[in-house]
C-alpha positions as CSV (number, residue, x, y, z in Angstrom):
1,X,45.3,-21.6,9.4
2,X,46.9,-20.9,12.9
3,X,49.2,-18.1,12.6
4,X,52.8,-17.2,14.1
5,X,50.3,-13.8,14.8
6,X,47.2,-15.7,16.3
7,X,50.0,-17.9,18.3
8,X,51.6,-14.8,19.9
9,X,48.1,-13.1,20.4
10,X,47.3,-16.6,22.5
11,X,50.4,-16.0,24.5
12,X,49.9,-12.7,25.9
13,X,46.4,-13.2,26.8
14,X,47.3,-16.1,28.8
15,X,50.4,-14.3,30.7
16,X,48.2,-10.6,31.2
17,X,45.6,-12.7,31.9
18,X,47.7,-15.0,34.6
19,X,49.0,-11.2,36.2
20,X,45.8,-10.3,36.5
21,X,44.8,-13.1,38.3
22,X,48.2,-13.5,40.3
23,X,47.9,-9.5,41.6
24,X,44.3,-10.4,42.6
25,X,45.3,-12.9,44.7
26,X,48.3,-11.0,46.5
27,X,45.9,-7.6,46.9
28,X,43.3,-10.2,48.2
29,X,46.4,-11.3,50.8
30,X,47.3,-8.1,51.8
31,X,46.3,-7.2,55.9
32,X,45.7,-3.6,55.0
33,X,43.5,-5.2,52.0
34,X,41.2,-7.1,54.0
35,X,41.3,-4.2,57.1
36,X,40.2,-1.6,54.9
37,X,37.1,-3.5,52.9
38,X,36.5,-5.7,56.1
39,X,36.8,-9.0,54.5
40,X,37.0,-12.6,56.2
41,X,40.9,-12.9,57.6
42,X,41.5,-16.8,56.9
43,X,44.1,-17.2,54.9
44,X,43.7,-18.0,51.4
45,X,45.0,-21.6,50.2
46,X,47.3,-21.1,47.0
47,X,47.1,-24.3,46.1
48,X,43.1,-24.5,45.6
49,X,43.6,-21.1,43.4
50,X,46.2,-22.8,40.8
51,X,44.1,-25.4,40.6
52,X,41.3,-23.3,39.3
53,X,43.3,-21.6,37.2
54,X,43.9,-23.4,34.0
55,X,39.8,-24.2,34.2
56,X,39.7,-21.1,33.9
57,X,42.1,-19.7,31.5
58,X,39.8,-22.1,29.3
59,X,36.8,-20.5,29.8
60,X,38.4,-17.6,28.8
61,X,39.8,-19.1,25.7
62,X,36.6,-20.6,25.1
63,X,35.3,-16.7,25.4
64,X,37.7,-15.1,23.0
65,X,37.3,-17.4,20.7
66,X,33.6,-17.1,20.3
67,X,33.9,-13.5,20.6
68,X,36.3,-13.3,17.6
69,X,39.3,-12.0,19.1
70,X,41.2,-14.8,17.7
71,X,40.8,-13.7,14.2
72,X,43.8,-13.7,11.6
73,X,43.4,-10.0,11.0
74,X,44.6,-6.7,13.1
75,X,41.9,-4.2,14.4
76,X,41.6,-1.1,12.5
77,X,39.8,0.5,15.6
78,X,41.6,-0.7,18.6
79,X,39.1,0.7,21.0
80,X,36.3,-1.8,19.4
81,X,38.7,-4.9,21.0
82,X,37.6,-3.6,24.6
83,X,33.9,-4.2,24.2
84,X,34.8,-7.7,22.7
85,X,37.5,-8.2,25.8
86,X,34.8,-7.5,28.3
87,X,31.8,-9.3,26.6
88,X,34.3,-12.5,26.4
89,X,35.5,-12.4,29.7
90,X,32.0,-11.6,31.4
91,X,31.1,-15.3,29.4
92,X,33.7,-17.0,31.1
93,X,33.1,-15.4,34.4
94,X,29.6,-16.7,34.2
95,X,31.0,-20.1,33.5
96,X,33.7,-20.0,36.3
97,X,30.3,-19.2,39.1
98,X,28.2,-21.7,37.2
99,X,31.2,-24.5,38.3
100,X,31.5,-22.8,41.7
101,X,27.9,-23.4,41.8
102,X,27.6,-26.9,40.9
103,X,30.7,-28.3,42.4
104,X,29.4,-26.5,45.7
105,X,32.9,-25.0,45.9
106,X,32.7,-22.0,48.4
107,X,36.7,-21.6,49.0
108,X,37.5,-19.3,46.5
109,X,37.1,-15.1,47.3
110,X,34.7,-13.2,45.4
111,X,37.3,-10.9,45.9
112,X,39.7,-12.3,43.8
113,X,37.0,-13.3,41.7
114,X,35.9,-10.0,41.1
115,X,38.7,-7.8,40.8
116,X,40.8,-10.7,38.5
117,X,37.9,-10.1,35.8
118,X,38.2,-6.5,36.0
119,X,42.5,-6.6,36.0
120,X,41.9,-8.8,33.3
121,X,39.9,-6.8,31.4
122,X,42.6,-3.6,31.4
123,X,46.2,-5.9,31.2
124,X,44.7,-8.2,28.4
125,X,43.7,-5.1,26.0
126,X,47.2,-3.4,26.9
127,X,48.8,-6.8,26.0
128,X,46.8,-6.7,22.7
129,X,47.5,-2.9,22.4
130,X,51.3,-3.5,22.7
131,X,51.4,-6.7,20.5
132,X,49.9,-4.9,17.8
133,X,52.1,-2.1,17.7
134,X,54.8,-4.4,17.5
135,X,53.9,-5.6,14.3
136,X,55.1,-3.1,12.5
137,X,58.7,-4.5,13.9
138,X,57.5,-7.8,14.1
139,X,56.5,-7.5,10.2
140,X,59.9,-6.0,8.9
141,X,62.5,-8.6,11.1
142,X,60.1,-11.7,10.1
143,X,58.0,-11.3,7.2
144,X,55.0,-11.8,9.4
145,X,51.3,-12.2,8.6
146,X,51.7,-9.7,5.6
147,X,48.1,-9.1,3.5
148,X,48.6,-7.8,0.2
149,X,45.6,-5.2,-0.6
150,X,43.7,-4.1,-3.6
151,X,41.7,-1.2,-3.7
152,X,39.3,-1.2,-5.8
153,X,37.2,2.1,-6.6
154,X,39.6,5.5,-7.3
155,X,36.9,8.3,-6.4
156,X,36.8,10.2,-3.0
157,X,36.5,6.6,-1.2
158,X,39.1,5.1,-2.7
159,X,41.9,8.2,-2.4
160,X,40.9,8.3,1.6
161,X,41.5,4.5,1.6
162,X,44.7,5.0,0.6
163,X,45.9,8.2,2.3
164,X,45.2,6.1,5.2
165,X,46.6,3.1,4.4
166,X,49.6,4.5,3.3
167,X,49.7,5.7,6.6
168,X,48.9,3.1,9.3
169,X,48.9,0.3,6.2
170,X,52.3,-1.1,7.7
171,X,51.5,-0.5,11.3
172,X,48.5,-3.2,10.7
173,X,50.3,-5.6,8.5
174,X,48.7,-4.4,5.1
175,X,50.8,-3.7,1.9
176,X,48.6,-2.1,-0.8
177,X,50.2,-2.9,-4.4
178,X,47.6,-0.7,-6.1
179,X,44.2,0.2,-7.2
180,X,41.6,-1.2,-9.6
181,X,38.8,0.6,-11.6
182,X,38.4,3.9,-13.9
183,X,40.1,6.7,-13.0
184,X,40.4,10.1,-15.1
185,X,44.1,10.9,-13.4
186,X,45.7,7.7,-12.1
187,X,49.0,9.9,-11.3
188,X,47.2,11.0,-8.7
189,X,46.5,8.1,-6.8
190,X,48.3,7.2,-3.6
191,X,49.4,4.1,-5.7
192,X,49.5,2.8,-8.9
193,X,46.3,2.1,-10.8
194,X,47.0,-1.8,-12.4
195,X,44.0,-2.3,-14.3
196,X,40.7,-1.2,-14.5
197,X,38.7,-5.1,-14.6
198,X,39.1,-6.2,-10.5
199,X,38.9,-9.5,-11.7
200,X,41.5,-9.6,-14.0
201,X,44.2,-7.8,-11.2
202,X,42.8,-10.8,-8.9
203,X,43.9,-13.3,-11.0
204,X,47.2,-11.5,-12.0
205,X,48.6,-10.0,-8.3
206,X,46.8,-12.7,-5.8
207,X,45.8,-10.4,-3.3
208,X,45.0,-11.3,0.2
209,X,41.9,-9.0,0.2
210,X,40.7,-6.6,-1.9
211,X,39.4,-3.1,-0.2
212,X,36.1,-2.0,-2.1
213,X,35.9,1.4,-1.6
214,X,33.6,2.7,-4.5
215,X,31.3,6.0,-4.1
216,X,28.0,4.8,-6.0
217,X,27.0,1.4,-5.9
218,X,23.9,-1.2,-5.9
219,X,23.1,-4.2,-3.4
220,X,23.5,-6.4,-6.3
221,X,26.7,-5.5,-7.9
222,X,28.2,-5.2,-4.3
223,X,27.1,-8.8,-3.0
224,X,27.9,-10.3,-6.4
225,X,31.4,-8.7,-6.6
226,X,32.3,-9.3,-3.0
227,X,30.7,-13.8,-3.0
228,X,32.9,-14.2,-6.4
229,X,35.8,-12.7,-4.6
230,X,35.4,-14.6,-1.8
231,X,34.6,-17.7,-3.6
232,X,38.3,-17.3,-5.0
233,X,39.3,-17.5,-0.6
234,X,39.8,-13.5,-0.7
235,X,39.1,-11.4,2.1
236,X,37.1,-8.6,1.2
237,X,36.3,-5.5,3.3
238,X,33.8,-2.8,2.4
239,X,34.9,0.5,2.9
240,X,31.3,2.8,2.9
241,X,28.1,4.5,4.9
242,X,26.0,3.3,2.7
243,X,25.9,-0.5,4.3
244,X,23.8,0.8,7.5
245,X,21.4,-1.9,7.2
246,X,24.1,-4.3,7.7
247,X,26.1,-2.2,9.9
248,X,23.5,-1.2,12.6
249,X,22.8,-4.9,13.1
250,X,26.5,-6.4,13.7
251,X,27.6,-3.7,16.0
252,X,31.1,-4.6,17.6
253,X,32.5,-6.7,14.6
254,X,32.5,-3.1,12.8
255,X,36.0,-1.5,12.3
256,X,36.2,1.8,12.0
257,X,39.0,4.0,9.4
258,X,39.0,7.5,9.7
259,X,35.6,7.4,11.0
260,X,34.2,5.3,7.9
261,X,32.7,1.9,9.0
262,X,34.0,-1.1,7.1
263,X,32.1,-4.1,6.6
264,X,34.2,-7.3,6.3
265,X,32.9,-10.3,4.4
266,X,35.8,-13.1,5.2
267,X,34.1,-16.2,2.9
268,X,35.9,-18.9,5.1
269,X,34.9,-22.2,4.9
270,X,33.1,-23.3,8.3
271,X,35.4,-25.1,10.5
272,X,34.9,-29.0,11.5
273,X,34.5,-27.6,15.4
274,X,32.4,-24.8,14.5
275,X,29.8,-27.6,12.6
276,X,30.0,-30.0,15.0
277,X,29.8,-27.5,18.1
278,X,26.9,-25.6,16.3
279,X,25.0,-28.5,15.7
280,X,25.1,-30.1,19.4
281,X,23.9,-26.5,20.6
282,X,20.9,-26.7,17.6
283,X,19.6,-30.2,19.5
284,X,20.6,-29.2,22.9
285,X,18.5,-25.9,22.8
286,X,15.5,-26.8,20.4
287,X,14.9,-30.1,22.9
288,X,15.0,-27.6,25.7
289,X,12.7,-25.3,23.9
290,X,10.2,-27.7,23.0
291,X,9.8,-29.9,25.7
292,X,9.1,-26.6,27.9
293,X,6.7,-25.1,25.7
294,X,5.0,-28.4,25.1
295,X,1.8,-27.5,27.4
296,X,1.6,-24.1,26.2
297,X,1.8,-25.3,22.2
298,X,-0.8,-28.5,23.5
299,X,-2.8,-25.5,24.3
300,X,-2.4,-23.5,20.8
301,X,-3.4,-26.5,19.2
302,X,-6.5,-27.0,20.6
303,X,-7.3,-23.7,20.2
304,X,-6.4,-24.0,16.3
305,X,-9.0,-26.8,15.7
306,X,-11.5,-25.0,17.7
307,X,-11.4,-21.8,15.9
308,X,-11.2,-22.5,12.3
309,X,-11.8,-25.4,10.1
310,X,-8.0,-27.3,8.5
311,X,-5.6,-28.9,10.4
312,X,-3.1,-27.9,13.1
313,X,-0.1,-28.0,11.1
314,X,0.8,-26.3,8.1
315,X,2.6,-28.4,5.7
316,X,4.5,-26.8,2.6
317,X,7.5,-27.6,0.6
318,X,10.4,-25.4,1.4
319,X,14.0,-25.2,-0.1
320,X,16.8,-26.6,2.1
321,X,19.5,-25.4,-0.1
322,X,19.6,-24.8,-3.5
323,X,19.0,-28.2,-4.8
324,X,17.4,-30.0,-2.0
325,X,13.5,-29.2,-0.6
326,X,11.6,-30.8,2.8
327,X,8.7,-30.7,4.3
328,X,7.9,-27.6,6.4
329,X,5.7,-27.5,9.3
330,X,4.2,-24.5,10.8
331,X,1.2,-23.9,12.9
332,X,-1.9,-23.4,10.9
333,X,-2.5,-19.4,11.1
334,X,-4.6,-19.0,7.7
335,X,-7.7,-20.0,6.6
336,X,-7.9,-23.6,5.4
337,X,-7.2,-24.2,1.5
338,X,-5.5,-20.1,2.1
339,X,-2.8,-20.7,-0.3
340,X,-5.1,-21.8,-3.7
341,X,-6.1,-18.4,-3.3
342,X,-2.9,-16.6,-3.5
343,X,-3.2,-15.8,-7.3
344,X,-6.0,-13.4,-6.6
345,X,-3.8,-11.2,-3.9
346,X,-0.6,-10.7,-6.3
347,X,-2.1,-7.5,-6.6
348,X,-1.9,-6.5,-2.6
349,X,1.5,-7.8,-2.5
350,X,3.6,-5.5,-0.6
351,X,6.9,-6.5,-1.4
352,X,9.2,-7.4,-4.6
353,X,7.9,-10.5,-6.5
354,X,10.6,-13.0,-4.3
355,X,8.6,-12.5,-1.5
356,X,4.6,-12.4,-0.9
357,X,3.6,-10.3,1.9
358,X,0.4,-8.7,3.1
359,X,0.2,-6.4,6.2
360,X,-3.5,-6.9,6.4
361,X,-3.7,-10.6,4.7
362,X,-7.4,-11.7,4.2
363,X,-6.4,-15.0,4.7
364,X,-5.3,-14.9,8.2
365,X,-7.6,-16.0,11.1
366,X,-7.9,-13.7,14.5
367,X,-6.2,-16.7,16.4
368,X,-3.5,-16.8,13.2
369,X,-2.7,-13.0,13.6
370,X,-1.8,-13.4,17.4
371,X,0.7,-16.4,16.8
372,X,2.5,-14.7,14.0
373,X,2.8,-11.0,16.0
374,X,4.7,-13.1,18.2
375,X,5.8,-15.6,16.3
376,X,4.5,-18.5,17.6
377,X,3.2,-20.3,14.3
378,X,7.4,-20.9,14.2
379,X,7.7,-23.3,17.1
380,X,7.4,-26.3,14.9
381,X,10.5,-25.7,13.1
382,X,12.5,-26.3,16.1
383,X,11.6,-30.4,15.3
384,X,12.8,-29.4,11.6
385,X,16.7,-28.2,13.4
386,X,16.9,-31.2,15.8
387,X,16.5,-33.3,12.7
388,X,19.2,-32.1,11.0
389,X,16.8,-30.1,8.3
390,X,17.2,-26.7,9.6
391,X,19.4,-24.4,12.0
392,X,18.5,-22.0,14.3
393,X,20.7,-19.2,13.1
394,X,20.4,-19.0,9.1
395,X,18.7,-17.7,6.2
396,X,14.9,-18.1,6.1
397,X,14.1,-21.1,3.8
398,X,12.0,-19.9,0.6
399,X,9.3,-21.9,-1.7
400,X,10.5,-23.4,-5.0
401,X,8.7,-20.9,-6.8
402,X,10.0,-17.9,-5.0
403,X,13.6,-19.4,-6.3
404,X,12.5,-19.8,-9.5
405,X,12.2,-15.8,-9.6
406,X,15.3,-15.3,-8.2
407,X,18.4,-13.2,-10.2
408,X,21.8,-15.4,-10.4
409,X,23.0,-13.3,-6.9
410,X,20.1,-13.8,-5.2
411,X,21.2,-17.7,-4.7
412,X,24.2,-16.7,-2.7
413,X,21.7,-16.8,0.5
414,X,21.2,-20.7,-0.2
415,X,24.7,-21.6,0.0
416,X,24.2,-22.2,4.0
417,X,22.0,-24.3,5.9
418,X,18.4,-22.4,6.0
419,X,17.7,-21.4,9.6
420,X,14.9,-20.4,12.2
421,X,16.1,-16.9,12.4
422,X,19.0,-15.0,10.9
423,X,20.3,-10.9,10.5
424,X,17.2,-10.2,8.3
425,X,14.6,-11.4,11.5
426,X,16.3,-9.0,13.8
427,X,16.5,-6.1,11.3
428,X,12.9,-5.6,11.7
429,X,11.8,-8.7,9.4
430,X,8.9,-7.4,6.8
431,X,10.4,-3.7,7.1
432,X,13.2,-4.9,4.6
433,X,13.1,-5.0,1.5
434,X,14.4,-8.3,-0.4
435,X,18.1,-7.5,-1.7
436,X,18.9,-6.5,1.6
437,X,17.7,-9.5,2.9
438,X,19.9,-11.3,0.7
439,X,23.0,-8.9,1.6
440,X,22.6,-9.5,5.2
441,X,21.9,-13.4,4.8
442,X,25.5,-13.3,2.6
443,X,27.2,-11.5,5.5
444,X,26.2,-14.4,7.9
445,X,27.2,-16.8,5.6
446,X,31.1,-15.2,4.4
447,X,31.4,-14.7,9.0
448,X,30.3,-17.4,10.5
449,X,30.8,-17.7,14.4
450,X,29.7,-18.5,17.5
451,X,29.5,-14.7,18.7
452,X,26.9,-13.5,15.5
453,X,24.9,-16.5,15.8
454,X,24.2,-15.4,20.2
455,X,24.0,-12.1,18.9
456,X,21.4,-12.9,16.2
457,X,19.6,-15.5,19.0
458,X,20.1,-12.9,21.7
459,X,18.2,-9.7,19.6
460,X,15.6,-12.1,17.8
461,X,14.0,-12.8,21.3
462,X,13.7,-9.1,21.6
463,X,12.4,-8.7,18.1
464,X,10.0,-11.4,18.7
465,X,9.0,-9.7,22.5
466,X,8.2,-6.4,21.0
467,X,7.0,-7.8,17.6
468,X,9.4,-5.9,15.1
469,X,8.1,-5.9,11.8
470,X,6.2,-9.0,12.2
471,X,2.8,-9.1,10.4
């Protein structure tokens, strides 16, 4: 839903983003300007300038929206919006060059270029800045993007939640109408405990999104609490230190209140443009990918058949959601016939039963270990996402019988498409243990975007370069 909020957020970046542009331009001008730093004194052609512009106000749309800064919520941590400001605008900048480049357009100043981007950068978080301390006015005269809160937990947590709420709670467009769970005083809440089953307040006070913000919990009671919540289209946000396994790997999309990270989970549905843009970029790059390392994979091949007896491929059934299996290809890095054999090794097994892994596995050949350190045995699963079986950002797709072991919770990570490589891959892949695998697979699929999935792409390539926790 596009809000009167998100429309007036849309506004001032275009206008702070046009007077950064338009002050660029006149400094660019300016005789003392182009004395002092010596630049070329033709004059500069307005017209070609405001031509350019709305191509580039795009790009810059196009930038914030895959950044997230166009997200139906206020920032807790203001300061957090800059980093997403200048990552978004350095995206469209590289755009803007790369049509510069291709249209062979050499008229326009790097000058301008230059100094626009960084204007941009300061007027377009000041616009932000002052928009959002409007709302408190903007939220009493119109009713405005109002998000009625629960809080749920009444320990140490939950009372700093709602000290601070009750202090910036209006300022950011939140109205708390009261806590859930046990508590031994209730008077002494900042507001009124209404009952102590969260799903029961849910059904009775409709909340917006519920604040969890318990001192003790486990993986699974948190991930099963906070899908059913946001399989009823509530937003939850978890407010806690104890999620650093998630938190160290999303970086920028953490707010921050009274120095306590929060972890929000939004459970939206994915967006016709988001599938549909998502899914061009999964052909586009997988073609790219596989028609460059074609020589190099040729090479592997042969190698493969040299060096041990089997095939090239490795065939296996895999789940594709949590109904639905296909055929999975890998290259051959075991022993042929490796997998009759897996009985004998439950013993080694170094993780929970949901997942089999060996650090020193019999089973794989000298050639084998070499592809898997750096992950090369993958590559044939970039044929599985161009036809439509796979994505490149997503949860890892399990065997049948690893689901048939899995707890009711543990089939949240299957509600998305399964993909090449995903939060868990980039957390160090084997250094995890399962339930967080299936927290961090959960936060992909309640936030999805075009920012996480570069973000995931982006660190997996370092991951895979320095072979984190692959074995």
């Amino acid at each position: 839903m596009f809000s009167l909020f998100r429309f007036l957020l849309l506004l001032t970046d275009i206008l702070t983003w046009f007077i950064a542009f338009l002050i660029a331009f006149l400094i660019r001008s300016h005789p003392s300007v182009v004395s002092m730093f010596n630049l070329k004194p033709w004059p500069l052609n307005p017209y070609l300038y405001l031509k350019m512009f709305p191509v580039v106000t795009l790009y810059i749309l196009l930038g914030f929206l895959i950044f997230d800064l166009y997200q139906n919520r206020k920032p807790l941590f203001m300061p957090l919006e800059i980093s997403r400001i200048v990552k978004a605008l350095l995206f469209a900048l590289g755009l803007w060059l790369a049509t510069l480049f291709f249209t062979y357009s050499h008229y326009y100043s790097r000058f301008v270029i230059g100094l626009s981007f960084f204007l941009g950068v300061f007027f377009m978080w000041i616009g932000r800045y002052l928009l959002f301390h409007l709302n408190p006015y903007l939220v009493s005269n119109f009713n405005m993007d109002i998000s009625r809160i629960l809080i749920h937990g009444t320990g140490r947590y939950g009372r700093q939640l709602g000290e601070f709420l009750a202090v910036i709670g209006k300022e950011r467009g939140f109205n708390v109408i009261g806590y859930t769970g046990k508590a031994e005083d209730p008077s002494s809440l900042p507001y009124e405990l209404l009952s102590e089953d969260i799903y029961e307040a849910t059904e009775k006070y409709k909340p917006d999104e519920v604040f969890i913000a318990q001192d003790e919990w486990k993986i699974k009671d948190m991930v099963e609490l906070v899908s059913n919540l946001n399989q009823n289209r509530i937003i939850v946000r978890v407010f806690s230190r104890e999620f650093t396994f998630v938190i160290n790997k999303i970086g920028s999309r953490i707010d921050f209140l009274g120095g306590v990270p929060i972890v929000t989970f939004i459970g939206r549905l994915r967006s016709k443009f988001y599938i549909r843009i998502k899914r061009v970029l999964d052909i586009i790059v997988s073609s790219i990918i596989l028609a460059v390392s074609f020589p190099f994979l040729a090479i592997i091949a042969l190698l493969i058949k040299i060096t041990s007896e089997g095939s090239i491929l490795f065939r296996q059934q895999r789940m594709k959601n949590e109904r639905e299996t296909f055929e999975f290809m890998k290259l051959r890095s075991m022993y042929k016939d490796a997998d009759k054999i897996i009985d004998e090794l439950h013993d080694m097994n170094e993780k929970q039963n949901q997942i089999f892994k060996i650090k020193n596995d019999p089973r794989i050949t000298p050639l084998g270990r070499f592809l898997r350190r750096f992950s090369i045995d993958e590559f044939p699963q970039f044929y599985h996402v161009i036809c439509g079986q796979m994505t490149l950002v997503g949860p890892r797709p399990p065997l049948p019988e690893e689901v048939d072991k899995y707890e009711d919770w543990h089939k949240v990570r299957l509600q998305g498409m399964m993909g090449i490589t995903g939060l868990w891959q980039i957390s160090g892949r084997s250094d995890l243990d399962f339930n967080q695998m299936v927290a961090l697979d959960y936060y992909y699929i309640a936030n999805p975007s075009f920012w996480l999935d570069l973000h995931i792409i982006f660190n997996t390539f370092f991951a895979v370069l320095f072979c984190k926790g692959a074995y």
